[in-house]
C-alpha positions in Angstrom: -23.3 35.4 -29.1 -20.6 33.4 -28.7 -18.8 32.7 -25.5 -15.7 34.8 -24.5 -13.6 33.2 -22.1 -13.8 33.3 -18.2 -17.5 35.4 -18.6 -19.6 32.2 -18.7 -18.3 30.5 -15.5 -19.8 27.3 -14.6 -21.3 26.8 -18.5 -19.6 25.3 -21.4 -20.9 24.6 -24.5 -21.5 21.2 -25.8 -22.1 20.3 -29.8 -21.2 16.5 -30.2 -23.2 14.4 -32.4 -26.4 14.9 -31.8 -26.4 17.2 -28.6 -26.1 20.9 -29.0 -26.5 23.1 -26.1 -25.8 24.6 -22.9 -24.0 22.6 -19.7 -24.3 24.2 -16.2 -22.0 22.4 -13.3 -21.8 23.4 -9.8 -19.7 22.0 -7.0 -20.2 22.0 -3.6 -18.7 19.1 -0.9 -17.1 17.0 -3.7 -20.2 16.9 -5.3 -21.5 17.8 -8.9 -24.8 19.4 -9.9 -25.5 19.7 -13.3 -28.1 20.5 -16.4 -27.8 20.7 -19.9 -29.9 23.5 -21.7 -30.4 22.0 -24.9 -31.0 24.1 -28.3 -34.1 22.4 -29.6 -35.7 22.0 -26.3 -35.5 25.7 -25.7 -36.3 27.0 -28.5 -32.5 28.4 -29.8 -29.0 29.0 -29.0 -29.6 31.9 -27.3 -32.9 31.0 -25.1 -31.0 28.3 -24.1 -27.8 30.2 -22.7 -30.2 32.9 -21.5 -32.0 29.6 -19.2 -28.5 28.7 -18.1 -27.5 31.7 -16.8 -30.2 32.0 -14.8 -30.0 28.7 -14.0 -26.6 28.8 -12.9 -27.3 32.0 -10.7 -30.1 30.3 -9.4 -27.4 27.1 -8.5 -24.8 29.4 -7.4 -27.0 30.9 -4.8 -28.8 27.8 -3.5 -24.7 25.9 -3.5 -23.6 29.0 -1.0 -26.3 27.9 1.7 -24.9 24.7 2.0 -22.3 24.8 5.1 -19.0 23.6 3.5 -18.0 20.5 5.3 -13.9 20.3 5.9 -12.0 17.4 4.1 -11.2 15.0 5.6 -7.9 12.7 5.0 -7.8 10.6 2.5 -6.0 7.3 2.5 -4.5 6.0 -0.4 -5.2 2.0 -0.6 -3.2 0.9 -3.8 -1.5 2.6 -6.9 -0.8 0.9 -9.9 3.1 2.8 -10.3 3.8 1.5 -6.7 6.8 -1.4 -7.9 7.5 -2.3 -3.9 4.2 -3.5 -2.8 4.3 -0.7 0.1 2.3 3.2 -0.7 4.8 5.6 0.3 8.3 3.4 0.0 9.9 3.0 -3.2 13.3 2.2 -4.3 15.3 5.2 -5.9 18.7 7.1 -6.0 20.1 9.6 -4.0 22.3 12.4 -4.6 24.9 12.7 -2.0 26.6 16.3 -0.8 29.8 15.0 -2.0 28.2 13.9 -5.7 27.9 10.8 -5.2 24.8 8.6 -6.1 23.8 5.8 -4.2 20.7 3.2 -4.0 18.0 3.8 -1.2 14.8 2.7 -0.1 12.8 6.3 -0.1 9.9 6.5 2.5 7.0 9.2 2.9 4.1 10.0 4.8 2.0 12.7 5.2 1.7 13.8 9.0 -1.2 16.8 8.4 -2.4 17.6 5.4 -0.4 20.1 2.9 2.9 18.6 4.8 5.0 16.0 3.1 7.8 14.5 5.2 10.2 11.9 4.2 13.5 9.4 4.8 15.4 7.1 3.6 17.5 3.9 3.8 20.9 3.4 2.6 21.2 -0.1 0.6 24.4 -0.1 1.2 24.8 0.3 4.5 21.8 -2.5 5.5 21.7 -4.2 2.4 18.9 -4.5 -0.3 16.1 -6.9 2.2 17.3 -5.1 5.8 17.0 -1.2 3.8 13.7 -2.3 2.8 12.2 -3.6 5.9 13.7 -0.4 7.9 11.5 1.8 5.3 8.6 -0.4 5.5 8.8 -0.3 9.2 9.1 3.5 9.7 6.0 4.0 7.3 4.0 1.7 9.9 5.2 3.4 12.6 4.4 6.9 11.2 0.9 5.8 9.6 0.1 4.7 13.3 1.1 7.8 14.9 -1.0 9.4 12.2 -4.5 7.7 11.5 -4.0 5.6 15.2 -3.8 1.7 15.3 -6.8 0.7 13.9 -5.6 1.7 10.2 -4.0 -1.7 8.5 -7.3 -3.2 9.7 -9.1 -0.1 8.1 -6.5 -0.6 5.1 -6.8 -4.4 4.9 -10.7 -4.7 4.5 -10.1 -1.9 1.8 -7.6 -3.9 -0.2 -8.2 -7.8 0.9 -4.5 -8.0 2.2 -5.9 -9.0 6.1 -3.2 -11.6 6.7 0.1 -9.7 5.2 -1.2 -6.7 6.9 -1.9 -8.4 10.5 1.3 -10.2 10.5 3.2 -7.1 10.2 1.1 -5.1 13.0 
């Protein structure tokens, strides 16, 4: 009776504390449906994976007649590694084609999605503050080129930065 791996997709077993049973999940547009099968309730181990699989094909059925909706993009708002205080420019090291390593401000952006482009900004050529507002600049630019001007409003209301975010637009 017990559960070889892969042939039970979309149920896992669960026996912690007090709850011993069977867990069926489904996904379908980002969101979860699940039900536990529970041991006691059903009269056994076995009853209960025996309602789950049913259940699940049941699930599994009813989950294909939903039309898949595409994904939209997602924005990123904050992240708690970001040390500059700007998503998508950070300050790092680059490896020259002659070896050398120097100091630049990095930037990226994602113009569709799957595709990652980025650039960067010598600090030694414009200096620590100039090599920073360069990359902070050309994220703006690309993020409105991308998601259109309306997005440090759409960004600001998300993170409570209106008045940094309007004085830069």
């Amino acid at each position: 009776m017990e559960q070889e791996c892969g042939k039970e997709k979309g149920i896992s077993r669960i026996d912690s504390g007090s709850t011993h049973g069977w867990f069926v999940r489904g996904y379908k547009n980002g969101k979860t449906f699940s039900k536990l099968f529970s041991d006691l309730k059903c009269g056994g181990s076995e009853k209960a994976l025996d309602l789950a699989r049913v259940y699940r094909d049941k699930l599994h059925t009813e989950l294909e007649k939903i039309d898949t909706r595409p994904r939209g993009r997602r924005i990123a708002y904050r992240d708690a590694r970001n040390s500059t205080g700007v998503l998508g420019v950070c300050k790092t090291r680059k490896k020259g084609p002659n070896g050398t390593i120097s100091e630049v401000y990095s930037v990226t952006w994602r113009p569709e999605p799957g595709v990652q482009k980025c650039t960067s900004y010598s600090i030694k050529k414009y200096g620590d503050k100039s090599a920073f507002r360069l990359a902070v600049a050309h994220r703006r630019k690309m993020l409105r080129e991308i998601y259109g001007p309306g997005i440090f409003r759409k960004m600001a209301s998300r993170s409570g930065q209106v008045a940094e975010l309007e004085a830069g637009e």
